[in-house]
C-alpha positions as CSV (number, residue, x, y, z in Angstrom):
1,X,0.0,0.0,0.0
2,X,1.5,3.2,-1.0
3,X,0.4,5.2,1.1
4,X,0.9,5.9,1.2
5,X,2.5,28.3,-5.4
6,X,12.5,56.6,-9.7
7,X,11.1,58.8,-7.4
8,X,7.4,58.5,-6.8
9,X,6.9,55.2,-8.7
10,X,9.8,54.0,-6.9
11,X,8.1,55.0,-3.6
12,X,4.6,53.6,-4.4
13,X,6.2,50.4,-5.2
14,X,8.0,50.5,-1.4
15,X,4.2,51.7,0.0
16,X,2.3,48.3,-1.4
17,X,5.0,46.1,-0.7
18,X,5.0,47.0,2.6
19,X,1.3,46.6,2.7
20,X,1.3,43.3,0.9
21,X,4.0,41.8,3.6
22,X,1.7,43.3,6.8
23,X,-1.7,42.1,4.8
24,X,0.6,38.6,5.2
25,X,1.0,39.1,8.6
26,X,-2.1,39.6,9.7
27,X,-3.6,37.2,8.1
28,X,-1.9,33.7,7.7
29,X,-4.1,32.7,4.5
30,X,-3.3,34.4,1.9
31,X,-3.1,34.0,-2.2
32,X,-0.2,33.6,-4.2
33,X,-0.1,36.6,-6.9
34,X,-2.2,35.1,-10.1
35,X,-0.7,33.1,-12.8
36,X,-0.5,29.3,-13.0
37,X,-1.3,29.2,-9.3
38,X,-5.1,30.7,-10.5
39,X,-7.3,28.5,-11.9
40,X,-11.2,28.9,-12.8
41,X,-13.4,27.1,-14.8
42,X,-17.7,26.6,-14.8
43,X,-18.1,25.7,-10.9
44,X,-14.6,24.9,-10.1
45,X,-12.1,27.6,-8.5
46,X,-8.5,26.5,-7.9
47,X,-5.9,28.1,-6.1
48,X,-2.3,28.0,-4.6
49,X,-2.1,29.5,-0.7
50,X,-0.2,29.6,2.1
51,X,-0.9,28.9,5.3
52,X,1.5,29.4,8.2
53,X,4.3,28.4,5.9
54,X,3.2,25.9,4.5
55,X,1.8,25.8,0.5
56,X,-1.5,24.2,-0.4
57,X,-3.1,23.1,-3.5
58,X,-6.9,24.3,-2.7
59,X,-10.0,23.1,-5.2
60,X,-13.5,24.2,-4.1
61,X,-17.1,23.0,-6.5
62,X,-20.4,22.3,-5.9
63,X,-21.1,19.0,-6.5
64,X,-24.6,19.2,-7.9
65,X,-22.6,21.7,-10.5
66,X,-19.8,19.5,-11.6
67,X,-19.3,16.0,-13.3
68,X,-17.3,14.2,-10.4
69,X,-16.0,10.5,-11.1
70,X,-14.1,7.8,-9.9
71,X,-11.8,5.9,-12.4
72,X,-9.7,2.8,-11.5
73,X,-9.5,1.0,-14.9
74,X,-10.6,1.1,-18.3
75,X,-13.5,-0.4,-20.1
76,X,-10.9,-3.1,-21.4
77,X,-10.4,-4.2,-17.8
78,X,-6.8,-2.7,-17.5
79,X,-5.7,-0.7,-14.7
80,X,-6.0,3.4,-15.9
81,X,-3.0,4.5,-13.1
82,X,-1.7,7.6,-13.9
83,X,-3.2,11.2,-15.4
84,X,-1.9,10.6,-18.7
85,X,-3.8,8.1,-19.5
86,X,-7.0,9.0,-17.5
87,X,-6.7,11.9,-20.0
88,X,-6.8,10.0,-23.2
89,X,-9.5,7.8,-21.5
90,X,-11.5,10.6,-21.1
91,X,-11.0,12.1,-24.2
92,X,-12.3,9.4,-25.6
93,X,-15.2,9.4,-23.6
94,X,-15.8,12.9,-25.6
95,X,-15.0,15.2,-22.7
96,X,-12.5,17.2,-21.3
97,X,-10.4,16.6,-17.7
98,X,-10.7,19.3,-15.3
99,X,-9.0,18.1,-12.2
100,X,-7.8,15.1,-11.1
101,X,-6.3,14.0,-7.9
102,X,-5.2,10.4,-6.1
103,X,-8.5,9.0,-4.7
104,X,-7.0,7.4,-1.5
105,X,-4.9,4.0,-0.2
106,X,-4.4,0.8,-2.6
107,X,-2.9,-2.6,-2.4
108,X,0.4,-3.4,-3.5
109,X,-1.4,-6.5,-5.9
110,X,-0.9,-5.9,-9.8
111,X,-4.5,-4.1,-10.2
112,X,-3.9,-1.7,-7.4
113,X,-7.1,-2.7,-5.7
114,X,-8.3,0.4,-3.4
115,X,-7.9,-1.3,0.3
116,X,-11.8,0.1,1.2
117,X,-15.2,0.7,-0.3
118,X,-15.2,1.8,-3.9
119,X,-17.9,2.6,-5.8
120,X,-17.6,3.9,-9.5
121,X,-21.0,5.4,-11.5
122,X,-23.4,3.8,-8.9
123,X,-21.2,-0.2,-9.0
124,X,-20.0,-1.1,-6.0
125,X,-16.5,-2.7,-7.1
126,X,-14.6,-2.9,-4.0
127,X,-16.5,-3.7,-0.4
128,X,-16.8,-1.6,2.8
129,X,-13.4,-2.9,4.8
130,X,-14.2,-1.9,9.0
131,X,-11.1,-4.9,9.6
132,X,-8.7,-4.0,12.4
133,X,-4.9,-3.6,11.9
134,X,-1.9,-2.1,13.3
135,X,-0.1,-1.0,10.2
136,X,-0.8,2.2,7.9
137,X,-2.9,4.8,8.0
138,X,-5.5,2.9,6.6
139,X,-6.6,1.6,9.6
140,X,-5.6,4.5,12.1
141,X,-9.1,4.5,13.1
142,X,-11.7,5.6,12.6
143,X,-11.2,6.1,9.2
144,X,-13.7,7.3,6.5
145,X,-15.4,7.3,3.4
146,X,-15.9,10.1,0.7
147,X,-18.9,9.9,-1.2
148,X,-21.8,11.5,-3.7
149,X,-25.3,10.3,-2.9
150,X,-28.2,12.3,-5.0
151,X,-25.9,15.0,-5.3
152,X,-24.7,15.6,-2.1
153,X,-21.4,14.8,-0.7
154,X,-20.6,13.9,2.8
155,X,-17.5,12.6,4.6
156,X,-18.7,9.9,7.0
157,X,-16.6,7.5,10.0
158,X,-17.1,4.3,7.7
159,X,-18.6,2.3,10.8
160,X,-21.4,5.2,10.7
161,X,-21.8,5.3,7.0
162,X,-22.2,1.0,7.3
163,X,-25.5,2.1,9.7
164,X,-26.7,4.7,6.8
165,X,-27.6,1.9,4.5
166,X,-26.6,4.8,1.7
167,X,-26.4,3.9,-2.6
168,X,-24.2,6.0,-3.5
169,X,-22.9,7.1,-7.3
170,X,-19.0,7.5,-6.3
171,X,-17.7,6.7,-3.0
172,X,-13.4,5.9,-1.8
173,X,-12.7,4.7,1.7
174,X,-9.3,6.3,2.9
175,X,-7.8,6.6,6.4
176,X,-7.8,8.4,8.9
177,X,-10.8,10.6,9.2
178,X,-8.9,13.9,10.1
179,X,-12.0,16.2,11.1
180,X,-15.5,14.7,11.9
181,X,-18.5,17.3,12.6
182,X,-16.1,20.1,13.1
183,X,-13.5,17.9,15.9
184,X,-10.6,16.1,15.9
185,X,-11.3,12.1,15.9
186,X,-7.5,11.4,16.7
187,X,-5.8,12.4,20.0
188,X,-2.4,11.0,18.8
189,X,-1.8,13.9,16.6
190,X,-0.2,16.7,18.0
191,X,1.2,19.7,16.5
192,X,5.2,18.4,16.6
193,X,3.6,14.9,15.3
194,X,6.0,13.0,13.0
195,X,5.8,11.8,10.1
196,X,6.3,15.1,7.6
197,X,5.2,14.0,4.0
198,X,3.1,15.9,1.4
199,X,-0.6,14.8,1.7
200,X,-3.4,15.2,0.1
201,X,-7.7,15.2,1.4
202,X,-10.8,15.8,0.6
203,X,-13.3,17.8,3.1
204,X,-16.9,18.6,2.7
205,X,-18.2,22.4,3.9
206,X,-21.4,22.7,6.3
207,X,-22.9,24.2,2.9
208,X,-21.9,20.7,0.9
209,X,-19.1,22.5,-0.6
210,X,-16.3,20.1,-1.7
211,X,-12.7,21.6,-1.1
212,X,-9.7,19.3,-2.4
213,X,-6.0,20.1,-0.7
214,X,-2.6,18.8,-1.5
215,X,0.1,19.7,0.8
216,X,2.9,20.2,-1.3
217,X,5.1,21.4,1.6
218,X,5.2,18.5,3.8
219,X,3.0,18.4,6.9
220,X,2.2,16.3,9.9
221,X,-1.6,15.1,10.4
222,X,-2.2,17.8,12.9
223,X,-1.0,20.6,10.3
224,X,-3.4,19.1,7.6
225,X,-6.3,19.0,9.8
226,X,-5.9,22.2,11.2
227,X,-6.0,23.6,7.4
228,X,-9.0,21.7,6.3
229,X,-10.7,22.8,9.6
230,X,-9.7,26.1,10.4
231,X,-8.3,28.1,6.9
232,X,-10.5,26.2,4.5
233,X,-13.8,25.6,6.3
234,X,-14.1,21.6,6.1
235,X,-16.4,20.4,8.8
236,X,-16.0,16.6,7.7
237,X,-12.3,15.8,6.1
238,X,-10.8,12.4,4.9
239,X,-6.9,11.8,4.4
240,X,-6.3,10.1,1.1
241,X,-2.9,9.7,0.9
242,X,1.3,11.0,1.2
243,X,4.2,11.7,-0.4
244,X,3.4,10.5,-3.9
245,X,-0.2,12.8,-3.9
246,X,-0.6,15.0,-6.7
247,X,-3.8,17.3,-7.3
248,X,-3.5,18.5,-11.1
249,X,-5.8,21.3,-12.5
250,X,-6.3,23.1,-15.7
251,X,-3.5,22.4,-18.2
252,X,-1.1,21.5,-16.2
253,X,1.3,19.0,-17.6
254,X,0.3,15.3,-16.2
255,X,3.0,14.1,-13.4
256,X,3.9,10.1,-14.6
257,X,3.5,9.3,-10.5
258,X,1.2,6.0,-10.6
259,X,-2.0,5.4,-8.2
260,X,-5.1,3.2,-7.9
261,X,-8.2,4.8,-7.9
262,X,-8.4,8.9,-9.6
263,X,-10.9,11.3,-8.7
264,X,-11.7,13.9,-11.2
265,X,-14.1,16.5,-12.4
266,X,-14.8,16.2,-16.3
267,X,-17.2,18.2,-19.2
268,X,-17.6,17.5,-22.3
């Protein structure tokens, strides 16, 4: 399992730098100036920010306004793995990729079989796992599921969404749950935690906004969570995965990294 942004000119130019660095200072979200980092398209707004030092990758959509999917293999069977090819499969599914991101924690076993629930257009291909175990993050429990149902998403403990008897059109089971109705599920995480890796999630707002965050400076768990919670507004949040996570957006070039399952927004 892997997994694991000369004279008065000269003194206006002084004037708003000196506001931009004390705007920075007071507040420890901000915006990286626009550019690549700045993407925008239909119902999905992308961005690169920092947050106490640390750079994040920050998508935010409406899921009754975008096409979200799973994809794990192909229509011949074979296993899709990386962004480059989940962008000719989708091509030739006459749309366009958005956004795509790793959709959580798979076996080492040729397919790269997601270790939880997985559930791709409404078939449930891969079961609900609740099985104890000491190793990975997996099963640092509780840990969680992501999923659409009738057009909302939630983030759920997975022994509560087993109780919700819930059909839903996408769902990934990941580990652990990192913020659940607005607390912290784990006590083992503390701010000097160990274990500094990027890492990527997925959190769902109190409004059913989705936001999707990639660390790309590495973080501890605590870090992450505190993000999701407290600079981007996640009420619910699921970890999906470390140091190879990638969240790709626009026309970015695809990385070559490989992974199990892929969440991504698409149009046609």
């Amino acid at each position: 399992m892997r997994g694991q942004v000369k004279s008065i000119l000269g003194v206006a130019f002084v004037v708003t730098a000196a506001a931009v660095a004390i705007a920075f200072v007071k507040s420890r979200t901000e915006l990286l100036p626009a550019g690549t980092s700045e993407f925008r398209e239909s119902s999905v707004a992308c961005s690169v920010r920092l947050v106490g030092g640390a750079r994040f990758r920050v998508c935010e959509f409406s899921p009754a306004q975008v096409e979200l999917r799973l994809y794990w293999k192909d229509e011949s069977g074979a296993q899709i793995g990386d962004f480059a090819r989940l962008r000719q499969v989708v091509r030739g599914e006459g749309r366009r990729l958005i956004l795509a991101t790793n959709a959580g924690m798979y076996s080492a076993d040729a397919d790269s079989t997601p270790v939880g629930l997985y559930v791709e257009r409404g078939r449930e291909l891969v079961p609900l796992n609740l099985r104890d175990s000491i190793g990975g993050n997996f099963y640092d429990a509780p840990n969680g599921v992501f999923f659409i149902a009738n057009g909302a998403a939630a983030v759920a403990d997975s022994r509560d969404f087993a109780q919700r008897g819930v059909r839903p059109d996408i769902a990934t089971q990941s580990g652990p749950l990192l913020v659940k109705r607005g607390a912290f599920p784990h006590a083992g995480y503390g701010p000097n935690g160990p274990r500094q890796a990027p890492r990527n999630a997925v959190g769902v707002r109190a409004d059913g906004q989705v936001v999707l965050v990639l660390a790309e400076t590495p973080v501890n768990m605590h870090e992450l969570r505190v993000a999701l919670r407290d600079q981007f507004g996640c009420t619910d949040a699921l970890y999906l995965d470390g140091a190879i996570s990638e969240l790709m957006f626009g026309a970015q070039a695809p990385t070559m990294r490989r992974y199990g399952a892929i969440l991504a927004i698409v149009t046609s």
